[in-house]
C-alpha positions as CSV (number, residue, x, y, z in Angstrom):
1,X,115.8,96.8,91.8
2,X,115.9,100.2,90.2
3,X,114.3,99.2,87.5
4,X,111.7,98.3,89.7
5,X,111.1,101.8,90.9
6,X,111.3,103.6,87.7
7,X,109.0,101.4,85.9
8,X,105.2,102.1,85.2
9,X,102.3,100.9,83.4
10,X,100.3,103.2,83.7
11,X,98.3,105.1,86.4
12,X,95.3,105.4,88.1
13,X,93.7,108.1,90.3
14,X,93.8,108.3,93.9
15,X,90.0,107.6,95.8
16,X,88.9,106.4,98.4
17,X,89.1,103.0,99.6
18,X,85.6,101.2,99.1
19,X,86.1,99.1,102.7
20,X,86.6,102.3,104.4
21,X,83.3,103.8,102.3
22,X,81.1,100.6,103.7
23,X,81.8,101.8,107.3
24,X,80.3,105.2,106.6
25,X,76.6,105.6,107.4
26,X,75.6,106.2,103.9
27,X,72.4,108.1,103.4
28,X,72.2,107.0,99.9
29,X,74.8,105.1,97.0
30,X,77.5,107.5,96.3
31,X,76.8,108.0,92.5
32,X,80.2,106.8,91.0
33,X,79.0,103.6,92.3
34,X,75.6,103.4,89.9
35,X,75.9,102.2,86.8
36,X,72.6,103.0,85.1
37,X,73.3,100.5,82.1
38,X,73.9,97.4,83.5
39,X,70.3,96.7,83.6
40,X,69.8,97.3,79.7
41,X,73.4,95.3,79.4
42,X,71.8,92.4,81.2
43,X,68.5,92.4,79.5
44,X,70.0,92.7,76.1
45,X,73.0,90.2,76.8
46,X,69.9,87.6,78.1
47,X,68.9,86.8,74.9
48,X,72.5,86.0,73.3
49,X,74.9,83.2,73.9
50,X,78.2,84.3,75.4
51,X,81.0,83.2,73.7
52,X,82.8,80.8,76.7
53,X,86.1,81.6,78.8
54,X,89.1,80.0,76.8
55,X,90.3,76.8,79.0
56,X,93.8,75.7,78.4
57,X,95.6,72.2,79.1
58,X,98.6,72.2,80.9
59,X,99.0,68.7,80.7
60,X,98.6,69.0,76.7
61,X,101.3,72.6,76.9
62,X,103.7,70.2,78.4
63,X,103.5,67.6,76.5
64,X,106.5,66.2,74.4
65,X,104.1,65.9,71.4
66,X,104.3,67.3,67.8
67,X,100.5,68.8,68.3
68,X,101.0,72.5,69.3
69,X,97.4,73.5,68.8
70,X,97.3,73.7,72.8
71,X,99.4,76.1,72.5
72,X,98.0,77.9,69.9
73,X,94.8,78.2,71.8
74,X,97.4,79.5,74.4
75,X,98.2,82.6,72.1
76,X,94.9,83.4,71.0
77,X,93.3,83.2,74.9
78,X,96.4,85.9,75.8
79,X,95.9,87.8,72.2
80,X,92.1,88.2,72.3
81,X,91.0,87.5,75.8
82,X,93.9,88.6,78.0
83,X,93.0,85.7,80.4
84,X,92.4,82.2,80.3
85,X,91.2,78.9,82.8
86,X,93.5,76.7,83.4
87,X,92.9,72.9,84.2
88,X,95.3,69.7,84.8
89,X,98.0,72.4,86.0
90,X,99.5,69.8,88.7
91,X,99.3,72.6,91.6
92,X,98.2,70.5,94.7
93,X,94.4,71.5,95.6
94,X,95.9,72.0,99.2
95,X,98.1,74.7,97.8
96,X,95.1,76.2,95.4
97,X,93.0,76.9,98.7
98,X,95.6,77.8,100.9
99,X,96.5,80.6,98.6
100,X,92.6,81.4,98.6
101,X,92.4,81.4,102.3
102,X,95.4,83.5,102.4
103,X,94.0,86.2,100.2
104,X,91.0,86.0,102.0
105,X,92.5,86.6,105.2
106,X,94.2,89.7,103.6
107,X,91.4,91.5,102.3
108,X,89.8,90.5,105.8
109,X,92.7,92.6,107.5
110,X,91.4,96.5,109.1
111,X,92.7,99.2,106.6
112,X,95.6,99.9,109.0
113,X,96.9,96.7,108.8
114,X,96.7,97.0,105.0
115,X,99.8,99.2,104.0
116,X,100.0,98.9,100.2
117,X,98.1,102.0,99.7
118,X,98.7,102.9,95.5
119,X,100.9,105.8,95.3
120,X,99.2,108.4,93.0
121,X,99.6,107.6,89.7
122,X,100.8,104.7,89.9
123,X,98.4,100.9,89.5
124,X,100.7,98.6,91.9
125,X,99.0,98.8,95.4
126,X,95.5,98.2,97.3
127,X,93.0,100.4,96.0
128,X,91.3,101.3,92.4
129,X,92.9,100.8,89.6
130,X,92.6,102.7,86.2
131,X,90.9,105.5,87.6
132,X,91.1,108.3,84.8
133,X,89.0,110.7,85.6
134,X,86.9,112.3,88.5
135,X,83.4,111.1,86.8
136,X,84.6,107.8,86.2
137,X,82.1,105.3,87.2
138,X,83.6,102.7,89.4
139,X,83.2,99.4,90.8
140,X,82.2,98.8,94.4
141,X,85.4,97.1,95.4
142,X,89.3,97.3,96.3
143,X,91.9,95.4,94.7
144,X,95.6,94.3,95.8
145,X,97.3,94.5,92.3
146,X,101.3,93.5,92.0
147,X,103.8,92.2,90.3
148,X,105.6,89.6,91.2
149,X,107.4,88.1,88.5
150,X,110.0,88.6,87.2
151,X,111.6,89.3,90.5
152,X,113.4,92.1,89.5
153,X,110.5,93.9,88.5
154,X,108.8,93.9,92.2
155,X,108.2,97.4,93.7
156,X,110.6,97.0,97.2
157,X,108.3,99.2,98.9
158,X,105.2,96.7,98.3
159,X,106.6,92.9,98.2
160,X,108.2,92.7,101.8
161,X,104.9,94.0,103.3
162,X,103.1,91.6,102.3
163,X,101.5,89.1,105.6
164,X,104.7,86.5,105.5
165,X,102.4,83.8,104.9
166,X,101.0,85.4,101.6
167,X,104.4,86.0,100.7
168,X,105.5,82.8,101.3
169,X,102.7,81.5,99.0
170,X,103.3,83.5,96.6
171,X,106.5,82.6,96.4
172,X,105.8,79.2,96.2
173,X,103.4,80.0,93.2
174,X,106.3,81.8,91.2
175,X,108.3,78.5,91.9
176,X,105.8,76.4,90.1
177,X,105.4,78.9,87.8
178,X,109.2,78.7,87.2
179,X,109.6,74.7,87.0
180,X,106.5,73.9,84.6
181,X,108.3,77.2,82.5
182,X,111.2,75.4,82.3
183,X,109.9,71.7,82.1
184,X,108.2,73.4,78.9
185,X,111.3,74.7,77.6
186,X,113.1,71.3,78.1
187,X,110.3,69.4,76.2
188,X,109.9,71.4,73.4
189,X,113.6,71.3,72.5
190,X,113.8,67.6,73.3
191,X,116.4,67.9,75.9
């Protein structure tokens, strides 16, 4: 677990909470919160097709096949887009929306409730991330960002705060995560 608390990747300015903000009686849009091109973004993006969000096969990844152009498509989604959608993953819809209505539930919770606060400089926590500088423009909302796998590289001071049934689920997810991994690993050296 030490490397755990000696670990970063990054940091990220401390400001305030945007679900604190919303409870204010604002006069008028605090004006990190404008951003004056997103209207000239939209109106020139209008007119262009958008190149589509890479969707991956699970059921093709594990497959015992010779055909690795899944995952192929695999490396480039990670390589150029940094995420990817996911389909015929075997995760029970029951599970998929429990984990939803957990998360909900979470960022339902009153601030005090909420103790994942980021430390400054640092992007693990409930808050903003990657704020760099005090005229940053930023978006009107609060994220829970953590790590949760590998295990070893969970902040202690964040993890076991977490609602128990969110941890739980989570849990659960790094489970699945862990037996498709390895039923991947099996397959592909014909084990």
């Amino acid at each position: 677990m030490e490397e755990a608390k000696s670990r970063k990747l990054g940091g990220s300015l401390k400001v305030p909470n945007v679900q604190e903000l919303a409870k204010q009686q604002l006069a008028a849009v605090i004006s990190r919160y404008i951003h004056d091109d997103i209207e000239k973004l939209v109106l020139s993006c209008s007119a262009i097709l958008l190149p589509q969000v890479p969707v991956i096969d699970m059921e093709r990844l594990l497959d015992n096949g010779d055909d690795d152009s899944e995952l192929q498509r695999l490396h480039f989604a990670c390589k150029e887009w940094g995420f990817f959608q996911l389909v015929n993953h075997r995760v029970n819809s029951s599970l998929v929306e429990k984990v939803k209505s957990e998360i909900r539930a979470f960022f339902d919770l009153p601030m005090e409730e909420k103790k994942f606060e980021q430390q400054e400089g640092d992007l693990e926590g409930y808050g903003q991330a990657f704020v760099v500088s005090e005229e940053q423009k930023l978006d009107w909302a609060d994220i829970l960002y953590m790590i949760t796998l590998p295990i070893t590289l969970r902040k202690p001071h964040l993890f076991p705060r977490l609602p128990l049934s969110l941890r739980c689920v989570s849990e659960l997810e790094d489970l699945l995560r862990g037996q498709l991994f390895i039923k991947r690993i099996v397959n592909s050296t014909g084990s």
